[in-house]
N, C-alpha and C positions, 0 to 999 in steps of 0.2 A: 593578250594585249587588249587595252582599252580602244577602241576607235571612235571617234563621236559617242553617240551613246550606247553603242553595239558591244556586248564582250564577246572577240572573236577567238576563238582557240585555235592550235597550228599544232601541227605532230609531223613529226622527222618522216618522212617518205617510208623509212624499215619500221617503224610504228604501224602504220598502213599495211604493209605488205605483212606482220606477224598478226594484224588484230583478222586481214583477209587468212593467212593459213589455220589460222586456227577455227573460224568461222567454215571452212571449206573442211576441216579434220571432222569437227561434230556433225555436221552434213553425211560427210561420208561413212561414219560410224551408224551413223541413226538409218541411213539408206541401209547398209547393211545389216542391222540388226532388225526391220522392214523386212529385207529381205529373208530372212530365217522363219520370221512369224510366218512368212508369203508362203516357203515350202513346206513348214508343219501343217499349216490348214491342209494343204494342196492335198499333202499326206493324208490327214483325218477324210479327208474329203473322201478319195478313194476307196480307203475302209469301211465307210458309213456306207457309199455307194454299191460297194460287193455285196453287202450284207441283204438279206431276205427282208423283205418288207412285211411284217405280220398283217395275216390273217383277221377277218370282221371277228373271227371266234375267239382267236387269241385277243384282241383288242379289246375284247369285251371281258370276257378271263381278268385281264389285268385291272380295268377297270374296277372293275369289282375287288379285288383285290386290291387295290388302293384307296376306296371305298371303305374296307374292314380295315386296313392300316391305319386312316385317317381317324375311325371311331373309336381305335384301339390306343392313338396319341393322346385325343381326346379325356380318354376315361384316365390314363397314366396321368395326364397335364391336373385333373381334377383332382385323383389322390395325392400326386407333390403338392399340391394348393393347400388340400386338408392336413397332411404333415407339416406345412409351416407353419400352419397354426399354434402348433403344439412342438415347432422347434426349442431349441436350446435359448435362442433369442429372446422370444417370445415367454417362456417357464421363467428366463432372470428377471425381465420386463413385470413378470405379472409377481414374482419374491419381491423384488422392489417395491410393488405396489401394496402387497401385506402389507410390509413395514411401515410403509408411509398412512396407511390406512389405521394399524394399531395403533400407532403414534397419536395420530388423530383421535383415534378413539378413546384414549387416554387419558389425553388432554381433556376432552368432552368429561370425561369420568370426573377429573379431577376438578373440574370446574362445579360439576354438579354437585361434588361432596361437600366443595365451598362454600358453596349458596345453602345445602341443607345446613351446617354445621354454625353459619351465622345466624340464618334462620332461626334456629334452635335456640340459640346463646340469645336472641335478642327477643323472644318469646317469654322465655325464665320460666319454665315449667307449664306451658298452657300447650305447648305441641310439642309431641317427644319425637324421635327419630321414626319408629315406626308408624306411626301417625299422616306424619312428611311422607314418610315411602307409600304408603298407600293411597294415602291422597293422590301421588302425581304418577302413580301406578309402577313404581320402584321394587325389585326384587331385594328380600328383607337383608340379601348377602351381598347387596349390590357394593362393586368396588373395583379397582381398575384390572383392565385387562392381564391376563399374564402367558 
Protein backbone atom coordinates (compact mmCIF):
# COMPACT_ATOMS: atom_id res chain seq x y z
CA UNK A 1 0.00 0.00 0.00
CA UNK A 2 0.91 3.43 -0.85
CA UNK A 3 0.98 5.87 2.14
CA UNK A 4 2.20 9.58 1.55
CA UNK A 5 5.25 8.94 -0.20
CA UNK A 6 6.36 5.74 1.74
CA UNK A 7 5.61 2.21 0.05
CA UNK A 8 4.80 0.29 3.01
CA UNK A 9 4.53 -3.57 2.74
CA UNK A 10 2.45 -5.92 5.17
CA UNK A 11 2.65 -9.84 5.36
CA UNK A 12 -0.05 -12.02 7.20
CA UNK A 13 1.38 -12.77 10.75
CA UNK A 14 1.87 -16.98 9.30
CA UNK A 15 4.16 -15.22 6.60
CA UNK A 16 6.28 -14.11 9.63
CA UNK A 17 6.23 -16.97 11.64
CA UNK A 18 7.22 -19.35 8.07
CA UNK A 19 9.89 -16.73 6.79
CA UNK A 20 11.18 -16.92 11.17
CA UNK A 21 10.95 -21.12 10.90
CA UNK A 22 12.74 -21.42 8.17
CA UNK A 23 15.43 -18.84 9.15
CA UNK A 24 15.79 -20.79 12.53
CA UNK A 25 15.82 -24.58 10.27
CA UNK A 26 19.23 -23.12 8.36
CA UNK A 27 20.46 -21.79 11.66
CA UNK A 28 20.05 -24.95 12.97
CA UNK A 29 21.41 -27.18 10.17
CA UNK A 30 24.45 -24.84 9.72
CA UNK A 31 24.99 -25.05 13.68
CA UNK A 32 25.10 -28.62 13.17
CA UNK A 33 27.09 -29.24 10.35
CA UNK A 34 29.64 -26.55 12.69
CA UNK A 35 29.36 -28.89 14.87
CA UNK A 36 30.64 -32.11 12.90
CA UNK A 37 33.67 -29.98 11.41
CA UNK A 38 34.15 -29.15 15.50
CA UNK A 39 34.55 -32.96 16.26
CA UNK A 40 36.56 -34.18 13.16
CA UNK A 41 39.30 -31.35 13.90
CA UNK A 42 38.96 -32.37 17.78
CA UNK A 43 39.65 -35.94 16.26
CA UNK A 44 42.62 -35.08 13.93
CA UNK A 45 43.64 -33.08 16.65
CA UNK A 46 44.34 -35.95 18.85
CA UNK A 47 45.99 -38.12 16.23
CA UNK A 48 48.37 -35.38 15.32
CA UNK A 49 48.90 -34.94 19.03
CA UNK A 50 49.86 -38.98 19.86
CA UNK A 51 52.11 -38.83 17.18
CA UNK A 52 56.22 -38.54 17.95
CA UNK A 53 57.49 -35.29 17.19
CA UNK A 54 60.72 -35.89 14.72
CA UNK A 55 63.96 -35.70 15.60
CA UNK A 56 66.67 -32.48 14.60
CA UNK A 57 68.20 -35.59 12.36
CA UNK A 58 65.21 -36.79 10.92
CA UNK A 59 64.20 -33.10 10.17
CA UNK A 60 67.14 -32.58 8.62
CA UNK A 61 66.94 -36.16 6.59
CA UNK A 62 63.63 -34.77 5.21
CA UNK A 63 64.83 -31.58 4.35
CA UNK A 64 67.11 -32.64 2.32
CA UNK A 65 65.14 -34.85 0.84
CA UNK A 66 62.66 -32.30 -0.28
CA UNK A 67 65.50 -30.41 -1.40
CA UNK A 68 66.33 -33.39 -4.19
CA UNK A 69 62.42 -33.72 -4.76
CA UNK A 70 62.18 -30.01 -5.55
CA UNK A 71 65.33 -30.17 -8.03
CA UNK A 72 64.17 -33.33 -9.28
CA UNK A 73 60.39 -31.37 -10.20
CA UNK A 74 62.43 -28.92 -11.44
CA UNK A 75 64.58 -30.67 -14.06
CA UNK A 76 60.94 -33.02 -15.03
CA UNK A 77 59.17 -29.19 -15.31
CA UNK A 78 62.21 -28.16 -17.83
CA UNK A 79 61.98 -31.42 -20.09
CA UNK A 80 57.89 -31.15 -20.47
CA UNK A 81 58.76 -27.36 -21.50
CA UNK A 82 61.48 -28.87 -24.05
CA UNK A 83 58.70 -31.46 -25.28
CA UNK A 84 56.13 -28.77 -26.11
CA UNK A 85 58.11 -27.45 -28.16
CA UNK A 86 58.18 -30.14 -30.31
CA UNK A 87 54.50 -31.20 -29.53
CA UNK A 88 51.98 -32.26 -32.05
CA UNK A 89 50.66 -28.62 -31.77
CA UNK A 90 53.56 -26.92 -32.37
CA UNK A 91 54.80 -29.69 -35.70
CA UNK A 92 51.08 -28.64 -37.25
CA UNK A 93 51.78 -24.78 -36.39
CA UNK A 94 55.15 -25.09 -38.00
CA UNK A 95 53.42 -27.59 -41.55
CA UNK A 96 51.29 -24.62 -41.75
CA UNK A 97 53.87 -22.50 -41.75
CA UNK A 98 55.71 -24.45 -44.83
CA UNK A 99 52.87 -24.00 -46.76
CA UNK A 100 52.28 -20.49 -46.15
CA UNK A 101 55.98 -19.90 -46.62
CA UNK A 102 56.22 -21.95 -50.18
CA UNK A 103 53.21 -20.32 -51.16
CA UNK A 104 54.97 -17.13 -50.67
CA UNK A 105 57.89 -18.35 -52.22
CA UNK A 106 56.28 -18.97 -55.27
CA UNK A 107 54.56 -16.17 -55.64
CA UNK A 108 58.00 -14.37 -55.38
CA UNK A 109 59.33 -17.00 -58.08
CA UNK A 110 56.65 -16.19 -60.18
CA UNK A 111 56.78 -12.56 -60.01
CA UNK A 112 60.49 -12.83 -60.90
CA UNK A 113 59.99 -14.95 -63.99
CA UNK A 114 57.48 -11.94 -65.06
CA UNK A 115 59.65 -9.18 -64.71
CA UNK A 116 62.74 -11.36 -66.47
CA UNK A 117 60.30 -12.56 -69.45
CA UNK A 118 59.09 -8.92 -70.15
CA UNK A 119 62.43 -7.83 -69.73
CA UNK A 120 63.42 -9.88 -72.34
CA UNK A 121 60.45 -9.39 -74.79
CA UNK A 122 61.01 -5.57 -74.57
CA UNK A 123 64.95 -5.69 -74.96
CA UNK A 124 64.37 -7.80 -78.57
CA UNK A 125 67.60 -9.60 -78.48
CA UNK A 126 70.14 -7.19 -76.65
CA UNK A 127 69.76 -9.37 -73.14
CA UNK A 128 68.83 -12.94 -73.29
CA UNK A 129 67.59 -15.01 -70.45
CA UNK A 130 70.88 -16.12 -69.26
CA UNK A 131 72.39 -12.76 -69.35
CA UNK A 132 69.17 -11.55 -66.95
CA UNK A 133 70.15 -14.51 -64.65
CA UNK A 134 73.56 -13.65 -64.12
CA UNK A 135 73.31 -10.26 -63.90
CA UNK A 136 70.86 -10.33 -60.87
CA UNK A 137 72.80 -13.63 -59.70
CA UNK A 138 69.72 -16.16 -60.67
CA UNK A 139 70.38 -20.01 -60.85
CA UNK A 140 70.49 -20.85 -64.70
CA UNK A 141 67.31 -23.57 -63.57
CA UNK A 142 65.69 -21.09 -61.69
CA UNK A 143 61.82 -21.54 -61.43
CA UNK A 144 59.12 -22.06 -58.81
CA UNK A 145 59.22 -24.16 -56.07
CA UNK A 146 58.00 -27.76 -56.07
Amino acid sequence: DRVGSQALFWALPSQKASVLRSKRRKIGEEAERLQKEFESLQAELATLGSQAIPSEQEAAELRARCSVERKRRDELKAKVEAMERCGPGKVSEMKRQIVVAKEAANRWADNIISLRSQFVREQRGDVSTSMFNKTFNLPEDFDHLE
